[in-house]
N, C-alpha and C positions, 0 to 999 in steps of 0.2 A: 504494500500500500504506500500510495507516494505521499511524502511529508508535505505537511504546511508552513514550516517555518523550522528553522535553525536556531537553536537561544545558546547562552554560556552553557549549560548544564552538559551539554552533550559534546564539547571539543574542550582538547587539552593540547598546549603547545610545548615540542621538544627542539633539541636541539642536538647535531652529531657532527661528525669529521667528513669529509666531502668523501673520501674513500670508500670501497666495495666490502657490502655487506656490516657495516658498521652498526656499533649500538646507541641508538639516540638517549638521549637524556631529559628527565622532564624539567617544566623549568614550574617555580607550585610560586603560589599567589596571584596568579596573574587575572588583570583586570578587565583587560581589553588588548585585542589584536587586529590589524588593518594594515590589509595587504592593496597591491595596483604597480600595474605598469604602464609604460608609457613609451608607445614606437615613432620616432622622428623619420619621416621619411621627404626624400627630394624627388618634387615632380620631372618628371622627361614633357618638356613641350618640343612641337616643332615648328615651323615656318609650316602654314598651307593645315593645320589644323587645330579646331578649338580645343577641343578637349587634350588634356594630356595624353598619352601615351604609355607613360606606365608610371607608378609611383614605387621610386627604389628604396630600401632599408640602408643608407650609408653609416647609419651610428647603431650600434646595439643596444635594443632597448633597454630598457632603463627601469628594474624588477625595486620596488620599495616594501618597506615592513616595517610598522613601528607598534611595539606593544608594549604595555606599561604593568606594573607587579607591586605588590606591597611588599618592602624591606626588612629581610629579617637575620639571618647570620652572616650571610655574604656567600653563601651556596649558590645562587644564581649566577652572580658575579663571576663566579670562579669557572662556571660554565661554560658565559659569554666569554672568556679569553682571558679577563682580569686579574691581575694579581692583588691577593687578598692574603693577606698574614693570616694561618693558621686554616689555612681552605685550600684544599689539593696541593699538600705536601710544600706548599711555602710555608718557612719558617721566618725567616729574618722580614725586617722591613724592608719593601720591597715598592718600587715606585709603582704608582695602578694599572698603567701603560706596559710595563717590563714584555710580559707574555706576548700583548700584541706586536711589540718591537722587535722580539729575539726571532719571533713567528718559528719556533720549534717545538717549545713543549706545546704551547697553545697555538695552533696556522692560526694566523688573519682569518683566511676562508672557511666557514660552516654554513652548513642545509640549516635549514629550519622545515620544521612538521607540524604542522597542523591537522590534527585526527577528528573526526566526527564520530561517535557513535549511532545507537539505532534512537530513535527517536523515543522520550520520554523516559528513558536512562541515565542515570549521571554516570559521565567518562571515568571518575573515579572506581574500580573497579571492572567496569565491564570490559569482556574482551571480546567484541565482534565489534570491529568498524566497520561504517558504512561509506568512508572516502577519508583523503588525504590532500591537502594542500602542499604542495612540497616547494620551497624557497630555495633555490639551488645558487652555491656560489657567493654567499653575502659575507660582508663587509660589517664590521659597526660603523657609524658615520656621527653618532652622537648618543651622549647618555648625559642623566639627571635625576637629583636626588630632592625632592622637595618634601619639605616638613611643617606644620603650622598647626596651631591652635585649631583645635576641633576637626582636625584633619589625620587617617592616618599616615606614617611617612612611603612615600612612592616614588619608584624609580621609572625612568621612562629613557626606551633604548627606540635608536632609526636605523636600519638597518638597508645598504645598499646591496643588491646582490645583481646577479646576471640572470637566470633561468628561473621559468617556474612553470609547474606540473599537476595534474589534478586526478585524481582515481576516483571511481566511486563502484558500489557492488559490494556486497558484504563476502570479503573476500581474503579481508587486511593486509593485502598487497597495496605495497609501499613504492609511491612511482620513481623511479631515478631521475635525479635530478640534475645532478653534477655534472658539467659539459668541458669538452675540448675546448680549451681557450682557442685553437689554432683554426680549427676547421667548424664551431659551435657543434660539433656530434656530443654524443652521452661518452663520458669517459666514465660513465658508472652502470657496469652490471650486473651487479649482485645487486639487491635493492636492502638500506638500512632495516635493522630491528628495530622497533618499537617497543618497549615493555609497557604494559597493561597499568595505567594510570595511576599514581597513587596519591593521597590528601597531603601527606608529608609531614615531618615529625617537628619538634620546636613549637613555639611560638607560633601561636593563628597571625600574629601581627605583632609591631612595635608600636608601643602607644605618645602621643603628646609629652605626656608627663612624665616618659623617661628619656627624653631627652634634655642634655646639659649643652651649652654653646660657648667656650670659652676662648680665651685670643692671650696671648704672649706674645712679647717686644713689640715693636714700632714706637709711636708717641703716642701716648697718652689717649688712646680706644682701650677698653674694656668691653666687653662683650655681656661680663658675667658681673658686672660691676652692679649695687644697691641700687644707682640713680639712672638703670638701664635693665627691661625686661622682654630681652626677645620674644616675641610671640611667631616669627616663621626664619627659615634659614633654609636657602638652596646650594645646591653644589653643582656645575654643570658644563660642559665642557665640548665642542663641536672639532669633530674629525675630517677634517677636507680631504678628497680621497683625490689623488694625480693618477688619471687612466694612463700604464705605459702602452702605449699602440705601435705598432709596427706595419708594415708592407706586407700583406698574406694572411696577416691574423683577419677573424671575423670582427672576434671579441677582443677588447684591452685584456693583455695577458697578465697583467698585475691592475692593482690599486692603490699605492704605496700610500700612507699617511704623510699630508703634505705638513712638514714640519717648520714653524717649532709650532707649537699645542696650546693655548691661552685657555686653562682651567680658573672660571669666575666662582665666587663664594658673596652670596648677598644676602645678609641680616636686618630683617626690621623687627622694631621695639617699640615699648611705651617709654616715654621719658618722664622719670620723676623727677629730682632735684637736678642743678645744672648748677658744674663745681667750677669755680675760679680758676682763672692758669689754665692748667690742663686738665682740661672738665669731659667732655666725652672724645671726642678728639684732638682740644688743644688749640693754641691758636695756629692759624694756616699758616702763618709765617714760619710759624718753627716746624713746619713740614718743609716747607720750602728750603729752611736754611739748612736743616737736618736730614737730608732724605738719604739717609746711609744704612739705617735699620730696616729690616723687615718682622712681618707681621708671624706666626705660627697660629692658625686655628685650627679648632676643633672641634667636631660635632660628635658626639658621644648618644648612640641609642640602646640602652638598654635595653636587655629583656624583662616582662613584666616579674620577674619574681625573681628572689635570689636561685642563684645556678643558671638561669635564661640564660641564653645567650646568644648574643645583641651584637653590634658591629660601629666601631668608629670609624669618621673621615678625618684627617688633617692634612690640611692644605699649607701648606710651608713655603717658605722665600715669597710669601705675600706682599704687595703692598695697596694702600690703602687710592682707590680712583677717586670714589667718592661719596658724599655723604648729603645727606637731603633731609629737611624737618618739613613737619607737616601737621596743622593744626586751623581746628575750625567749627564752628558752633557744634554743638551733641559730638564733640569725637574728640578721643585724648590725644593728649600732643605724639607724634611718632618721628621716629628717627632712622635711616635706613642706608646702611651701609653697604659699600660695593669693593669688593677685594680682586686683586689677580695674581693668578700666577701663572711661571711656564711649565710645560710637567717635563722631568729630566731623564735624563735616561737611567737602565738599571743599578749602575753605580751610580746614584746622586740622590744621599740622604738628606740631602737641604732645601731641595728645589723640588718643588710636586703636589700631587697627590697622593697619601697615601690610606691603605684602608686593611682595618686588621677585625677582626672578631675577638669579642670582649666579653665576660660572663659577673654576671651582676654578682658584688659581692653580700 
């Protein structure tokens, strides 16, 4: 009997290595997923007729994916390619970038899957699909972590890829997705494993209230100061991808991250008191005369109960862009800071982002 609609309850999204026969990965929380491509093609006109003549494909199209998840140990993360202290066998602190850089223990390149079960099912246990979206060949191109008052905290990833595929039939045949960069044919014949969905252990979510936002050095900002009470804090950071092309290829045969990386961090607050001197950030002139220090922040998310375990960011070799007040009848006065930094490579403990899992004590 053919369905009426599709909802969350019946699809789960995975993640795997573009290689034959591989094991996908779930990735659990997830909020929302939205996929679309988009083919650029060049008309052939000629002298002596109106209509075009043919419309050719010169660029390859152009496969998008962006799905968002609620934050919880940094299991996702680790996933998606990132390096995350204490999440797949990273130990030391490790810049967030590292894995996508080194692109060996983690490739740049992974499939994404999208599974549907049979209708009025939850994907969580069952095992008969009824189709597969398969994302062949992607990229990350951008990720974000936002947190706020009466919100819980969510990550939100973009994901560029080259290829994508569709199955349906209860069959749970997994389409191949993976393509020859040289000639766009399937360089993938054995088709990825999927394992059978599961809710996932941990924390259902991390909540407002365990979160702490704190800042060392620069001049004279506190973050976590009396006369200053964050109420929202992002982290977020966009990937420009350089297609390498060549003469004979279909498709750009890489994506290389166009470097260097401008990782933002942006705080707003209620403002209570406002201190002399150097009061929430000081006077501008002593930024100007002084601009030798950098900032270290950190967002620290707990897990709801002691033993949780919850995942910090710190964003390091910060410096401070800018700052903005804001006040006006029925609403308290708010203060709202914008930080940057550049993310370094995997030797460079000073300059980055980085992000470890943390268990409440």
């Amino acid at each position: 009997m053919a369905r009426n609609r599709v909802i969350y309850q019946t699809e789960a999204l995975y993640t795997s290595a573009t290689g034959n026969g591989v094991t996908g990965s779930q990735l659990k929380r997830v909020q929302s997923a939205n996929y679309s491509f988009d083919i650029s093609r060049q008309d052939v006109n000629q002298y002596g007729q109106l209509a075009r003549i043919d419309s050719i494909i010169l660029d390859p199209p152009t496969v998008s994916l962006d799905f968002s998840y609620y934050i919880t140990d940094g299991s996702n993360e680790n996933l998606l390619g990132f390096s995350v202290s204490g999440q797949g066998g990273v130990a030391a602190e490790t810049n967030f970038l590292s894995g996508l850089i080194a692109d060996q223990v983690n490739p740049q390149e992974q499939n994404y899957y999208i599974s549907t079960v049979v209708a009025g099912n939850d994907a969580v246990g069952a095992t008969v699909n009824t189709g597969f979206i398969a994302i062949g060949n992607g990229v990350i191109a951008s990720y974000s972590v936002d947190a706020a008052v009466g919100d819980l905290p969510t990550a939100s990833v973009t994901i560029e890829a080259s290829n994508m595929a569709m199955s349906n039939g209860e069959s749970n045949t997994v389409p191949n997705v993976t393509i020859n960069k040289q000639d766009g044919t399937l360089a993938q014949s054995t088709p990825a494993v999927i394992p059978v969905a599961v809710s996932g252990a941990g924390a259902s979510a991390l909540r407002p209230g365990d979160i702490t936002v704190t800042t060392t050095g620069g001049i004279g900002v506190n973050l976590s100061a009396n006369n200053f009470k964050p109420t929202s804090a992002s982290v977020s950071f966009d990937l420009a991808r350089e297609d390498i092309n060549k003469l004979g290829s279909k498709f750009a045969f890489a994506k290389e991250i166009d470097f260097p990386v401008t990782c933002t961090f942006t705080c707003e607050g209620i403002i209570a008191d406002l201190q002399a001197g150097n009061g929430i950030s000081g006077a501008l002139h002593n930024v100007v005369l002084d601009d030798t220090s950098t900032y270290t922040l950190s967002m620290k998310l707990d897990g709801p109960s002691v033993g949780a375990t919850g995942i910090q960011f710190d964003i390091k070799g910060a410096k401070l862009d800018s700052q903005s007040f804001s006040s006006s009848i029925g609403d308290n006065k708010t203060a709202s800071f914008t930080f940057s930094t550049q993310l370094g490579g995997p030797q460079d403990t000073a300059n980055g982002l980085f992000a470890k899992t943390v268990i409440k004590a």
